[in-house]
Rosetta silent file (secondary structure, phi, psi, omega in degrees, C-alpha in Angstrom):
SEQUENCE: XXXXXXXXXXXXXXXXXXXXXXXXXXXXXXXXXXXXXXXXXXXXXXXXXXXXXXXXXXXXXXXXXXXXXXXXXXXXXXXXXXXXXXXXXXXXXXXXXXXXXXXXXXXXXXXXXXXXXXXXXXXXXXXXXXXXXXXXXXXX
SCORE:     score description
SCORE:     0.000 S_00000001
   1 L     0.000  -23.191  -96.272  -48.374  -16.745   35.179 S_00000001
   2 H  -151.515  -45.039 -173.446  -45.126  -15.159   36.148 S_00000001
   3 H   -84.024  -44.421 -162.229  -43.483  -18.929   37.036 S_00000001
   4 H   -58.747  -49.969 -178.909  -45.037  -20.185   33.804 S_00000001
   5 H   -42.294  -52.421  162.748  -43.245  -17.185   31.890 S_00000001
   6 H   -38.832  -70.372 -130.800  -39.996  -18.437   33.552 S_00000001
   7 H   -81.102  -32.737 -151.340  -40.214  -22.259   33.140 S_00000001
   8 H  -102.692  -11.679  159.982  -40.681  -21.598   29.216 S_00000001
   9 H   -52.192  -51.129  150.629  -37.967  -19.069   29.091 S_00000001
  10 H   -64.859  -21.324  174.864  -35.429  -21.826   30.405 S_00000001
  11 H   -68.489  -64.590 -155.721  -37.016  -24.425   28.472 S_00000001
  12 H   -69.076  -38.742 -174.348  -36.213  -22.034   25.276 S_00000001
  13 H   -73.397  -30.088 -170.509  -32.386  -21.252   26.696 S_00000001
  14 H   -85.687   -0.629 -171.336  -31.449  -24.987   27.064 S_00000001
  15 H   -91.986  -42.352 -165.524  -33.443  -25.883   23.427 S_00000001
  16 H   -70.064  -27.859 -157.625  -31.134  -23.082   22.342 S_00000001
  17 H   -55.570  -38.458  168.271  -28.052  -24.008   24.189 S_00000001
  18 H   -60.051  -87.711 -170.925  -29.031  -28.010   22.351 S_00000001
  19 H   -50.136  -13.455  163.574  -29.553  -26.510   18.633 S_00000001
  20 H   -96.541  -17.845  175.057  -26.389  -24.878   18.798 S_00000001
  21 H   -73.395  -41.036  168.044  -24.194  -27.845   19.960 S_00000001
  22 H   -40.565  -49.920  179.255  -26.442  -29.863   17.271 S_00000001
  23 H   -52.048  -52.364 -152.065  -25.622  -27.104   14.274 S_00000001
  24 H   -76.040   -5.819 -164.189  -21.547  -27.358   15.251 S_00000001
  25 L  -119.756  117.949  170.250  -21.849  -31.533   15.221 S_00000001
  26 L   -81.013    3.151 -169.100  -22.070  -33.058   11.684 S_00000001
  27 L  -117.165   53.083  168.192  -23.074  -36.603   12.658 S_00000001
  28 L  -126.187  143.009 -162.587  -26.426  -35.260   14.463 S_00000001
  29 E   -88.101  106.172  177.110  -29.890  -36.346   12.785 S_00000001
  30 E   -93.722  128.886 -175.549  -32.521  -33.792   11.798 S_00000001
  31 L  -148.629 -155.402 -148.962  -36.064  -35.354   11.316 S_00000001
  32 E  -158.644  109.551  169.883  -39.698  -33.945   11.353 S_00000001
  33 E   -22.446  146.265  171.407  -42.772  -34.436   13.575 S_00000001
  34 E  -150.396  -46.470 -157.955  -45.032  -36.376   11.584 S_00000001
  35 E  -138.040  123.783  162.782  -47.532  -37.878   14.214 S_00000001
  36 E  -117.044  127.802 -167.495  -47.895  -37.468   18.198 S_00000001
  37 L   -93.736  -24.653  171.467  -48.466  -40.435   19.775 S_00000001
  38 L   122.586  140.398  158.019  -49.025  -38.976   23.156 S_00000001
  39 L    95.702   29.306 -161.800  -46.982  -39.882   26.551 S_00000001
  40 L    30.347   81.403  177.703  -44.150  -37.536   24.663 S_00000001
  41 L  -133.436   93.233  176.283  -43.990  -40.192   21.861 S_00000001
  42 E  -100.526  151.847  171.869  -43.861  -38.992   18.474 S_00000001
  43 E   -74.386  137.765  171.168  -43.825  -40.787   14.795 S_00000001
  44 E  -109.664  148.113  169.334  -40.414  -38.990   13.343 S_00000001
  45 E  -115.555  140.827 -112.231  -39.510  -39.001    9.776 S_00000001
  46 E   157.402  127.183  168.296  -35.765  -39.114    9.283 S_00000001
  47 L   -65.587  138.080 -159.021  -33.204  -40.082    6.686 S_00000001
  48 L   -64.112  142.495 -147.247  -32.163  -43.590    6.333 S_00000001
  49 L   -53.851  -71.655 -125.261  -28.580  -44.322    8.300 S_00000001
  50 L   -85.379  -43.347 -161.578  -27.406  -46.371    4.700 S_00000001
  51 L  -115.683   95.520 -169.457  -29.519  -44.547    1.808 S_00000001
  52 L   -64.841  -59.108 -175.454  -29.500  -40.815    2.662 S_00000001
  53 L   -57.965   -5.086  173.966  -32.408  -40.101   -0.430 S_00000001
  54 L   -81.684 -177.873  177.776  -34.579  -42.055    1.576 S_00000001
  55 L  -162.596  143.458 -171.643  -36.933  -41.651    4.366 S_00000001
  56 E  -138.269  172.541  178.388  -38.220  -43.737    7.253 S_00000001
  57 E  -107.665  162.778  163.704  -40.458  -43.335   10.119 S_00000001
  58 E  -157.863  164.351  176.186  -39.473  -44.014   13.428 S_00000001
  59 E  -105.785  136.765 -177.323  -40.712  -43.675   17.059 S_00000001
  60 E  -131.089  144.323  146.437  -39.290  -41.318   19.335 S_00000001
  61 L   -51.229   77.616 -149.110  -39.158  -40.005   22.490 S_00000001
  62 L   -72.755  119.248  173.611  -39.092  -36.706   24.140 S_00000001
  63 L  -102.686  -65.102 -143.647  -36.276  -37.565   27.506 S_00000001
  64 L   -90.402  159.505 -176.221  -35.797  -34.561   28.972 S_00000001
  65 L   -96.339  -85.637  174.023  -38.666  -32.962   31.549 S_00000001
  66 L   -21.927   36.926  179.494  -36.959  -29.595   30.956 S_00000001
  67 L  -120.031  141.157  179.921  -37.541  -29.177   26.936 S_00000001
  68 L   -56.706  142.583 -177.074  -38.975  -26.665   24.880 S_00000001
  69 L   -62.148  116.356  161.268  -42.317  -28.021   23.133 S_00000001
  70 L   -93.751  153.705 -154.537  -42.189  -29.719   20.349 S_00000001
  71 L  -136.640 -175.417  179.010  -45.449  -29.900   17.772 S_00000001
  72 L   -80.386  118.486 -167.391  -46.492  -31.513   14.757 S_00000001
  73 L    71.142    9.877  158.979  -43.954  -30.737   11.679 S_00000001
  74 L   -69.689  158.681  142.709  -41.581  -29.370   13.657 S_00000001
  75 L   -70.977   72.816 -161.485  -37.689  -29.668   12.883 S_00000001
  76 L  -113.437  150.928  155.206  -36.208  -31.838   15.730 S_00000001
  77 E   -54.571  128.071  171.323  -32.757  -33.466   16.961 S_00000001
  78 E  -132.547  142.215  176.119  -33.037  -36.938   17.175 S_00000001
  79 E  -123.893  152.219  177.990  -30.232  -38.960   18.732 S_00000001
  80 E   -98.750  119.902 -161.576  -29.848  -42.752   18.613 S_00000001
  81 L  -115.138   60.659 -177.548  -29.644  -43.992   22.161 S_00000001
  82 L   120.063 -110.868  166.549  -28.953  -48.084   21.897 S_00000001
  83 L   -97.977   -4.921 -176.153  -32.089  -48.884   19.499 S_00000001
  84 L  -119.875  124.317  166.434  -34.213  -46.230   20.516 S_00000001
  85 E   -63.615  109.026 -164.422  -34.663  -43.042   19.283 S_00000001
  86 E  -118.105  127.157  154.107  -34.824  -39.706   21.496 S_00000001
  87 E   -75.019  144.096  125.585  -35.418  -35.877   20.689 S_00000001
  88 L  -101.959   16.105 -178.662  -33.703  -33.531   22.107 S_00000001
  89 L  -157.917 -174.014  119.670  -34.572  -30.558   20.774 S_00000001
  90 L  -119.449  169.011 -177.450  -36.454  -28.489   17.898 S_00000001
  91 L   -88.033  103.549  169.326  -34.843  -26.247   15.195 S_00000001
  92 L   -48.068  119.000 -149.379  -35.453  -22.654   14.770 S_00000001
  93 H   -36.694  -22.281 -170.428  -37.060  -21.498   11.196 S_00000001
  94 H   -83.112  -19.366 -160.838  -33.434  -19.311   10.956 S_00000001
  95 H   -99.192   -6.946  178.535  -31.892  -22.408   11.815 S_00000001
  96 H   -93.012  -47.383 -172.509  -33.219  -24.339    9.161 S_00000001
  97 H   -78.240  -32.599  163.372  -32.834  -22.309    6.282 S_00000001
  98 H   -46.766  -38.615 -172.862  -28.867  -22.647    7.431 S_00000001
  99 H  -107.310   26.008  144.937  -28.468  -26.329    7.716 S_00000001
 100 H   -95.561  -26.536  159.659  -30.805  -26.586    4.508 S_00000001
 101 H   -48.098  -33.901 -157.894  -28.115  -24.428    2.596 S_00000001
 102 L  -107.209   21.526 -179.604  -25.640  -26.370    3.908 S_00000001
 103 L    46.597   20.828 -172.241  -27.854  -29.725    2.866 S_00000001
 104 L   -93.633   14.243 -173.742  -27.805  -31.290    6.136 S_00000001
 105 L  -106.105   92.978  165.406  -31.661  -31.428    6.121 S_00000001
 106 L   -22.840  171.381  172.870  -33.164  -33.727    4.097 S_00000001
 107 L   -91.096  -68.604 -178.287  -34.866  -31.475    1.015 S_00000001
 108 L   -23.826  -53.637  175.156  -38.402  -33.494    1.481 S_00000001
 109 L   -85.819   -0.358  147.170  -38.884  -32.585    5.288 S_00000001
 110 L   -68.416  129.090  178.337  -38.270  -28.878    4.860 S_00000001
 111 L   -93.239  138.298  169.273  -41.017  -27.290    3.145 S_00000001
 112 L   -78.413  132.491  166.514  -41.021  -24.237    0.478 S_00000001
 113 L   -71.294  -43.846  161.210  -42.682  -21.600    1.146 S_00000001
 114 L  -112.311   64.659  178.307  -43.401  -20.937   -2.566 S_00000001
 115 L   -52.032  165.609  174.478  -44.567  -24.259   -3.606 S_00000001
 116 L   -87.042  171.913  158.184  -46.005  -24.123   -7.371 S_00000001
 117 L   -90.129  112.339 -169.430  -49.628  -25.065   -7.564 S_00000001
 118 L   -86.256   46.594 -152.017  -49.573  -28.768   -8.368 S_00000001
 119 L   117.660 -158.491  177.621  -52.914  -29.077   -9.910 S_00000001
 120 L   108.114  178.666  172.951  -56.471  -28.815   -8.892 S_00000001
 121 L   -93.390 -175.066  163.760  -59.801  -27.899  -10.203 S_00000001
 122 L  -151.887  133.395  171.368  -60.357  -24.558  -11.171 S_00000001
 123 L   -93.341  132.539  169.629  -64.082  -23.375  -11.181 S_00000001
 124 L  -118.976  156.647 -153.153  -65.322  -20.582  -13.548 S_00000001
 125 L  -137.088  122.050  131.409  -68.753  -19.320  -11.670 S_00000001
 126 L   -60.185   72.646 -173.878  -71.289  -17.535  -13.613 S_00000001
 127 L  -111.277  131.699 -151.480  -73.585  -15.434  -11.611 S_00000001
 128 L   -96.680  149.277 -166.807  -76.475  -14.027  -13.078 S_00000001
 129 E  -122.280  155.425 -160.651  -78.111  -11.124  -11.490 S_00000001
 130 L   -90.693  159.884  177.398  -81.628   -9.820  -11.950 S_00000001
 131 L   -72.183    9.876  165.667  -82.877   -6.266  -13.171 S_00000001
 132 L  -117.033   34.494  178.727  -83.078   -4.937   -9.387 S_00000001
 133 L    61.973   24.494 -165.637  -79.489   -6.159   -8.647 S_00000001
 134 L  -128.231  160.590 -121.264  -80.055   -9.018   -6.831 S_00000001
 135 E   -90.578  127.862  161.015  -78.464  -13.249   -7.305 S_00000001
 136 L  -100.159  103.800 -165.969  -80.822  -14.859   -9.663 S_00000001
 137 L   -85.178   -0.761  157.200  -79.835  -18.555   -7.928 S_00000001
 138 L   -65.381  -30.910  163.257  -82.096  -20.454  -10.775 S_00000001
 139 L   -48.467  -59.501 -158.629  -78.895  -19.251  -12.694 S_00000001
 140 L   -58.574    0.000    0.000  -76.291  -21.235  -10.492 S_00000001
């Protein structure tokens, strides 16, 4: 328990040591978990090199042995390594609401917390109750 408590403690200093060289570098790529493929293989969603409002998928890698875990809908560093795409990191929620201020986040993979309600049903429920207080379900 004691080693595990380490290894994820160093995992978390070099993910920080990564998300801060990432913040200070403007040509680094922010994308968003969308799928895990398994074998540290994820689907990423990421804005398109040429059309920035856009959004593609891509497959990526997890390289490093040493990295803090990355999950589904996280906020990760993706670097382009030839043709292939690698994380190297994920972004911390503080770290996010910074480079979304500063727009360097798509708006689509950041989420609001205080979405509107886009719809839906809405039920009205009628329940009728009997003269000893109890569900009359011949009502419902």
């Amino acid at each position: 328990m004691k080693n595990k408590r380490a290894s994820d403690e160093r995992k978390e200093k070099k993910n920080g040591r990564v998300e801060a060289d990432a913040i200070s570098d403007s040509s680094v790529i922010f994308g968003k978990t969308v799928k895990t493929l398994g074998g540290g293989m994820f689907r990423i969603a990421l804005p398109h090199a040429e059309h920035k409002h856009e959004l593609i998928e891509v497959t990526a890698k997890a390289v490093d042995k040493n990295m803090a875990r990355i999950c589904l809908n996280d906020i990760v560093i993706v670097v382009l390594s030839g043709k292939i795409y690698e994380l190297k990191g994920n972004v911390s929620a503080k770290n996010i609401k910074i480079l979304a201020a500063e727009k360097r986040i798509h708006p689509a993979l950041v989420e609001s917390e205080h979405k509107e309600d886009t719809g839906g049903f809405e039920f009205e429920v009628n329940v009728a109750e009997t003269a000893d207080g109890e569900i009359d379900i011949s009502a419902i």
